[in-house]
Backbone as CSV, one residue per row, in Angstrom:
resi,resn,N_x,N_y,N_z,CA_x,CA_y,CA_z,C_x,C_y,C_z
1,UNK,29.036,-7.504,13.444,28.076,-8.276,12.668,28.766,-8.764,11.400
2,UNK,28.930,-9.909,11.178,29.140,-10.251,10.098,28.548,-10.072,8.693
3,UNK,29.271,-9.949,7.773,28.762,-9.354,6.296,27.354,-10.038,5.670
4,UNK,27.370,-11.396,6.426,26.249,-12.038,5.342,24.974,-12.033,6.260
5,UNK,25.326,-11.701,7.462,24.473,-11.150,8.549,23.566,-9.386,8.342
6,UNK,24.483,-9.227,7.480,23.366,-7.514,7.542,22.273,-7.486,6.567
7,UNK,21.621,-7.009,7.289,19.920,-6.671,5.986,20.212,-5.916,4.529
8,UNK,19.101,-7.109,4.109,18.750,-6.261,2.287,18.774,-4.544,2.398
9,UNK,19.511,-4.119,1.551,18.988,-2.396,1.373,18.660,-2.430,-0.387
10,UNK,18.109,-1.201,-0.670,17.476,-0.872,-1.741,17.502,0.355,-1.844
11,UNK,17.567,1.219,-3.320,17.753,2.156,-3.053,16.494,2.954,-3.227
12,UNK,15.963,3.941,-2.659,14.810,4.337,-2.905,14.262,5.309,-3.958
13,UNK,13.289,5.044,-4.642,13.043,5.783,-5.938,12.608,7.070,-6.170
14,UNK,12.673,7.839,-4.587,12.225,9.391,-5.132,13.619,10.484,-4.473
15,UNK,14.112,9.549,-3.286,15.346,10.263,-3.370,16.541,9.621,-3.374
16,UNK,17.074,8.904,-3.708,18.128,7.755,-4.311,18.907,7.085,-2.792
17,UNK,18.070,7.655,-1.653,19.357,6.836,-0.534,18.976,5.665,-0.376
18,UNK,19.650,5.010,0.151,19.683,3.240,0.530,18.657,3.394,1.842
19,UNK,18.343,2.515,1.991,17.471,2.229,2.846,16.683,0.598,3.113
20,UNK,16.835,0.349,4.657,16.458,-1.541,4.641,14.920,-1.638,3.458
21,UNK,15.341,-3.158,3.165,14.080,-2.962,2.330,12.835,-3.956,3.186
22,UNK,11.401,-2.985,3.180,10.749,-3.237,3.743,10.324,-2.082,4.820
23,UNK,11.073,-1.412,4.820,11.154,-0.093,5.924,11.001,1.174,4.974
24,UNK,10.187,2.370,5.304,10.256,3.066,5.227,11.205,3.996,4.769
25,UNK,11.841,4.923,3.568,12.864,5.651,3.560,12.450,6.619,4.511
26,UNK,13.382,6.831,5.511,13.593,8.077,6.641,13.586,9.578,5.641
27,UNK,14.213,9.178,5.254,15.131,10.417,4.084,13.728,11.453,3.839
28,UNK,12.621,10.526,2.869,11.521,11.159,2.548,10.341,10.998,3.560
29,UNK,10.573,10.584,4.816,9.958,10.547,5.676,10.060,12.189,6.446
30,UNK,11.125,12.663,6.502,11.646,13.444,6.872,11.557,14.890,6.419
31,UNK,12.043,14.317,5.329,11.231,15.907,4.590,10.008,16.265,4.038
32,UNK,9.358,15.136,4.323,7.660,15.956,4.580,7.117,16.537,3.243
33,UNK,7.972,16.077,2.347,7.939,16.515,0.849,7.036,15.470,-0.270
34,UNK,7.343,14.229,0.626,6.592,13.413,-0.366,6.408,12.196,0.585
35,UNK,5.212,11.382,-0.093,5.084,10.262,1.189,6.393,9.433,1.128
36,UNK,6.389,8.678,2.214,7.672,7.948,2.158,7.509,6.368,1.301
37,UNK,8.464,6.662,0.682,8.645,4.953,-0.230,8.922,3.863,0.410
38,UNK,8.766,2.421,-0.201,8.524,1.620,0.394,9.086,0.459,-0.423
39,UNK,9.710,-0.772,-0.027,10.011,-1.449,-0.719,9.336,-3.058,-0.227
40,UNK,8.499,-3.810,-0.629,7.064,-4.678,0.143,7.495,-5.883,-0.520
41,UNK,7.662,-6.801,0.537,8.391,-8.613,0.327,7.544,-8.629,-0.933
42,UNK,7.867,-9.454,-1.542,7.741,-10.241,-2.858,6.174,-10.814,-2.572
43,UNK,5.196,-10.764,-3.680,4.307,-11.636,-3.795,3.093,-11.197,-2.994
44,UNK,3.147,-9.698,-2.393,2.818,-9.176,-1.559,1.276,-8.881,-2.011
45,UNK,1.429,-8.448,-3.698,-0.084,-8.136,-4.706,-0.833,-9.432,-4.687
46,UNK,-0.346,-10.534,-4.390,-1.205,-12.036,-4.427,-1.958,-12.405,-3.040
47,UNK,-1.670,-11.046,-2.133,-2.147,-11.928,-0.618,-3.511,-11.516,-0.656
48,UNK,-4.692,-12.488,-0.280,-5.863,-12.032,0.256,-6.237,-11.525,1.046
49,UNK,-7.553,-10.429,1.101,-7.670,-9.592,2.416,-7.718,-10.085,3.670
50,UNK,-6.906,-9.828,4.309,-6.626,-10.363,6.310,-5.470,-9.617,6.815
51,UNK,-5.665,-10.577,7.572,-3.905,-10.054,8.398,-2.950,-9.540,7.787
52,UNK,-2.398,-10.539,6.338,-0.857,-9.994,5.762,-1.001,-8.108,5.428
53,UNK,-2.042,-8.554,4.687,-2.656,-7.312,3.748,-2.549,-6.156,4.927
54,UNK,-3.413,-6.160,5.716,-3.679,-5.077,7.046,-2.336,-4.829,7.404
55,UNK,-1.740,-5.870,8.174,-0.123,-5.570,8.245,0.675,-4.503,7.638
56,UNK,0.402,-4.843,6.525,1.366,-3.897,5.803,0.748,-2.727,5.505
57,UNK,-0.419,-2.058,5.508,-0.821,-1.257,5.386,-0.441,-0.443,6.256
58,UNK,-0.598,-1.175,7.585,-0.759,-0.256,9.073,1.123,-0.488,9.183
59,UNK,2.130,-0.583,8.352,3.098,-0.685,8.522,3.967,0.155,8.065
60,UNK,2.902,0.391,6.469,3.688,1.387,5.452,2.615,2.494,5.429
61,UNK,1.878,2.304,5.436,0.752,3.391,5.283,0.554,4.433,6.254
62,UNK,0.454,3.987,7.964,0.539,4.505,9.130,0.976,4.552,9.673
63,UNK,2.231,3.919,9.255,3.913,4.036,10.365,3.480,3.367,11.871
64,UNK,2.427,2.425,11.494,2.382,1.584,13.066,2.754,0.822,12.689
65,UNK,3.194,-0.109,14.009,3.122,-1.470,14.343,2.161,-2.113,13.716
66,UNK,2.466,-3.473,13.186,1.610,-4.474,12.777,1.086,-5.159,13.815
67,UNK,-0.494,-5.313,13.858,-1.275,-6.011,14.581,-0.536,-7.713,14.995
68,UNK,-0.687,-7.510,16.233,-0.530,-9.466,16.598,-1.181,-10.457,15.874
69,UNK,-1.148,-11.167,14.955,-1.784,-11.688,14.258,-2.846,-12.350,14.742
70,UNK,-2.680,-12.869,16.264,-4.179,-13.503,16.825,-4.821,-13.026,17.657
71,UNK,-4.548,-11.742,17.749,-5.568,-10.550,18.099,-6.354,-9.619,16.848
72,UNK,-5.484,-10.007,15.439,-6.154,-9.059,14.450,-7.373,-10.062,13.662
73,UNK,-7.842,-11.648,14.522,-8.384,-11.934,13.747,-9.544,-11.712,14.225
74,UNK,-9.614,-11.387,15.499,-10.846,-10.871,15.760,-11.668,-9.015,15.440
75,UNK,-10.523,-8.551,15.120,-10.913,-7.441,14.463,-11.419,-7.421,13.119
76,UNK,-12.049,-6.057,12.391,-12.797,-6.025,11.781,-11.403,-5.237,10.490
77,UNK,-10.808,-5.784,9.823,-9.571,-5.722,8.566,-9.523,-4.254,7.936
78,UNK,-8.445,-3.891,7.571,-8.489,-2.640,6.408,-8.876,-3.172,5.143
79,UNK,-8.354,-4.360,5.078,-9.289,-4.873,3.944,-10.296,-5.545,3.783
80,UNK,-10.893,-5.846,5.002,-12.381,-6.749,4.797,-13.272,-5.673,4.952
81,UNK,-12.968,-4.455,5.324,-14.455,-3.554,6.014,-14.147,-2.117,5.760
82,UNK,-15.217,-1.796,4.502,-15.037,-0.693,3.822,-15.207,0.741,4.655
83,UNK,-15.673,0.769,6.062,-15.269,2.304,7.086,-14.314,1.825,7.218
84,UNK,-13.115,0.534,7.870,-12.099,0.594,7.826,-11.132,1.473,6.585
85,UNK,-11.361,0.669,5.413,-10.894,1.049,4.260,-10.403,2.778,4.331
86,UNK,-11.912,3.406,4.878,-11.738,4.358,4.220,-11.000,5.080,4.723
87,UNK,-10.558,5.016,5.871,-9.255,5.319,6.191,-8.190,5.621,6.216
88,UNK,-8.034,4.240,4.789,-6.852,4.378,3.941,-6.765,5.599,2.785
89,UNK,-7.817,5.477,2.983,-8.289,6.361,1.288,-7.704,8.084,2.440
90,UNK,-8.129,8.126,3.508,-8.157,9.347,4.232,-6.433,9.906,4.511
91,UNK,-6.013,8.510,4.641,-4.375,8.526,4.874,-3.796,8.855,3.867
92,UNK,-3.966,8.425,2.650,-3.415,9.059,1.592,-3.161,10.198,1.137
93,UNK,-4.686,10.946,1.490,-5.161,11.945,1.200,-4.038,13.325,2.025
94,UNK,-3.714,12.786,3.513,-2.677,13.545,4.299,-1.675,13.222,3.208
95,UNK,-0.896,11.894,2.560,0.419,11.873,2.604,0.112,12.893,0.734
96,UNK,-0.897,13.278,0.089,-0.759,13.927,-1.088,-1.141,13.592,-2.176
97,UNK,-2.464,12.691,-1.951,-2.683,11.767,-3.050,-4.166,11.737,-2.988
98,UNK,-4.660,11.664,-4.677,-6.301,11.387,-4.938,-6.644,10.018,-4.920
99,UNK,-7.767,9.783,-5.158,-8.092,8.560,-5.086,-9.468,8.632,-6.134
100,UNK,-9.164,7.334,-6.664,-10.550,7.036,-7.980,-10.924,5.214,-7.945
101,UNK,-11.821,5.020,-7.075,-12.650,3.785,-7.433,-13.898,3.559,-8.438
102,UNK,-13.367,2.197,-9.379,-14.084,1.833,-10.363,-14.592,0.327,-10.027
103,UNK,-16.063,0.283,-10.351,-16.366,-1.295,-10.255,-17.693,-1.590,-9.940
104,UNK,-18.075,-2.708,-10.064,-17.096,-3.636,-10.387,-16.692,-3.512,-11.829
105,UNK,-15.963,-4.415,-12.269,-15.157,-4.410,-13.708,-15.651,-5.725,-14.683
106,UNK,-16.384,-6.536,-13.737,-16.968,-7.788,-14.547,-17.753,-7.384,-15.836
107,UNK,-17.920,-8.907,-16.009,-18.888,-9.011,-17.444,-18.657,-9.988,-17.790
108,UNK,-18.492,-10.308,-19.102,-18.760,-11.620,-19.910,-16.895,-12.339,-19.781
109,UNK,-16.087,-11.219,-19.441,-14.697,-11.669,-19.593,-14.300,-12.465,-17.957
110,UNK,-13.995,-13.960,-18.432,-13.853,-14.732,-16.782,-13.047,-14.345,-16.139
111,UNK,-11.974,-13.255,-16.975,-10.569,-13.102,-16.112,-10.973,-12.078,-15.058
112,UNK,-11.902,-10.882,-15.034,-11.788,-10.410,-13.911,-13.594,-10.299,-13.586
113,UNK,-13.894,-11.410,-12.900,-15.726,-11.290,-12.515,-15.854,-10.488,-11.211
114,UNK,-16.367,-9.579,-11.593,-16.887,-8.657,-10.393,-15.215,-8.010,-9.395
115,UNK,-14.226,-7.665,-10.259,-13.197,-6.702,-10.008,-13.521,-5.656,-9.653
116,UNK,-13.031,-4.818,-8.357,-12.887,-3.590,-8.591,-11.516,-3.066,-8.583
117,UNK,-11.217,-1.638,-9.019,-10.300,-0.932,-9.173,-9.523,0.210,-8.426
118,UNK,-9.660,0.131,-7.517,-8.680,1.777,-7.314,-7.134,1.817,-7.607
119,UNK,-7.270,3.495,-7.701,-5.969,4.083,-8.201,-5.895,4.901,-7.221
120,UNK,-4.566,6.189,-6.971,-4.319,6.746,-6.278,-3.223,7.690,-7.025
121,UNK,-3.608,8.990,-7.002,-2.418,9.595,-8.092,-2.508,10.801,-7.113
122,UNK,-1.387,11.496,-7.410,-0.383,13.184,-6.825,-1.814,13.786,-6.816
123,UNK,-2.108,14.805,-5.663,-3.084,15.500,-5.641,-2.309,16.850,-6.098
124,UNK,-0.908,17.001,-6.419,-1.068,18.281,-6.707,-0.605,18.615,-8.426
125,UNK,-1.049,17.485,-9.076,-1.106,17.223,-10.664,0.518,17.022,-11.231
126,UNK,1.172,17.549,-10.112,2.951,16.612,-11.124,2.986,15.603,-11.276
127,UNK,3.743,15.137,-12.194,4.069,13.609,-12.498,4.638,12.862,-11.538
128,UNK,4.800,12.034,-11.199,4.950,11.252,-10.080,4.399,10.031,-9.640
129,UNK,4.801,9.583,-8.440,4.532,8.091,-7.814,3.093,8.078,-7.643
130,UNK,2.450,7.204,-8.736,0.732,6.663,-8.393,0.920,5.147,-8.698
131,UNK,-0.360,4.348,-8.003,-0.587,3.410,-8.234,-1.959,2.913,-8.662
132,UNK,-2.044,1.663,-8.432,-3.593,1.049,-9.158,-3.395,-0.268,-9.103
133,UNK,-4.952,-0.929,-8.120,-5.042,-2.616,-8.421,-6.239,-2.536,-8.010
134,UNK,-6.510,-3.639,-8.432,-7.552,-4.494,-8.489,-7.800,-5.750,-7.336
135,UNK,-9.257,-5.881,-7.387,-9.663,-6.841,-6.264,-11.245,-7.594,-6.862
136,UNK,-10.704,-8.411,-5.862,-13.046,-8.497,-5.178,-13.886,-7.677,-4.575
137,UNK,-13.242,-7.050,-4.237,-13.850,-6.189,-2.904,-13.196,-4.843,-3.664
138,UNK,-14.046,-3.664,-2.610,-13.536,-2.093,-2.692,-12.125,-2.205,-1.472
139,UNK,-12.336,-3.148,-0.345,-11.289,-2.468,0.580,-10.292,-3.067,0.428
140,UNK,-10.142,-4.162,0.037,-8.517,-4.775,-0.795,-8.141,-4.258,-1.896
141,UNK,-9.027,-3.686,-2.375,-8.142,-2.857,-4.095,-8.011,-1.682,-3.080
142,UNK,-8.782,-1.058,-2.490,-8.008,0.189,-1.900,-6.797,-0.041,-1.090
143,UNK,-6.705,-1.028,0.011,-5.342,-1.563,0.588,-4.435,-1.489,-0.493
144,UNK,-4.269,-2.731,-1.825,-3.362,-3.020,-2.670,-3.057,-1.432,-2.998
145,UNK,-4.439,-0.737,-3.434,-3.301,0.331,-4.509,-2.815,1.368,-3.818
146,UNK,-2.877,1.643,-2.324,-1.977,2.458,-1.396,-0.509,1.530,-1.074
147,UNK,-0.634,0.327,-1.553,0.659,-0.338,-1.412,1.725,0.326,-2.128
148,UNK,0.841,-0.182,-3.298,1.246,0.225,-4.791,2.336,1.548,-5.318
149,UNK,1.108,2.256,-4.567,1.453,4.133,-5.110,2.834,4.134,-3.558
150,UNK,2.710,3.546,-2.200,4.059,3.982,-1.654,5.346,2.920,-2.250
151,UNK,4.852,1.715,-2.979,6.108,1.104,-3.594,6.851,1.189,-5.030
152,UNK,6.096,2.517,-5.069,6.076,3.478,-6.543,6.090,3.031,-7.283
153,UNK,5.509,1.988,-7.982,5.154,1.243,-9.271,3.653,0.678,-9.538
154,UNK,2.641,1.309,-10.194,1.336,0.916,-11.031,1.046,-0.683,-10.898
């Protein structure tokens, strides 16, 4: 394979090995110590709830396969449909993590009308990889901030 032919790596932020970016670190997959990190294409916090969003959830979140995209439009989304959602919230909960939804967040300020919030922090109180975003909805801020907390940055 030629040099300009091999995939992006990155190094991963809870145990320093390289790893493709977009994939899963094995490393902390492996040792069962902490969820596994994640490194998520660019621009990824701007997508609306559907397909992209679900994708990556069920990619990084559940170590599946991403849905066919024109079979997932007839399904019911991790981020359009809050028993879906909660799922996510349930998955977390295995990989070691709480969860706190706030919202909505509206009011008189236009920048966020009718926001909600989740976060996701260490269930066993050390410092460590949490996240937090915001949406329209409860099941896209819950999607985003399980992104979030496995691409270890708030």
């Amino acid at each position: 394979m030629p040099e300009h032919d091999l995939p992006p790596y990155t190094k991963c932020p809870t145990c320093g090995v390289l790893h493709q970016i977009g994939a899963p670190c094995m490393t902390c997959r492996l040792r069962k110590t902490e969820a596994p990190c994640v490194t998520l294409p660019a621009g990824w916090r701007a997508l609306p709830a559907g397909v992209d969003v679900d994708n990556l959830v069920l990619e990084h979140v559940f170590a599946c396969e991403p849905y066919l995209t024109d079979v997932s439009k007839t399904l019911p989304g991790l981020s359009n449909d809050i028993d879906q959602a909660w799922l996510v919230v349930e998955k977390m909960a295995e990989l070691g993590f709480t969860y706190s939804v706030k919202g909505p967040l509206g009011g008189p300020e236009p920048q966020h009308p009718g926001h909600h919030q989740c976060s996701f922090d260490r269930a066993d109180g050390r410092p460590g990889r949490w996240g937090m975003a915001e949406a329209d909805t409860v099941p896209l801020a819950i999607c985003r901030a399980a992104l979030a907390t496995l691409e270890g940055a708030p």
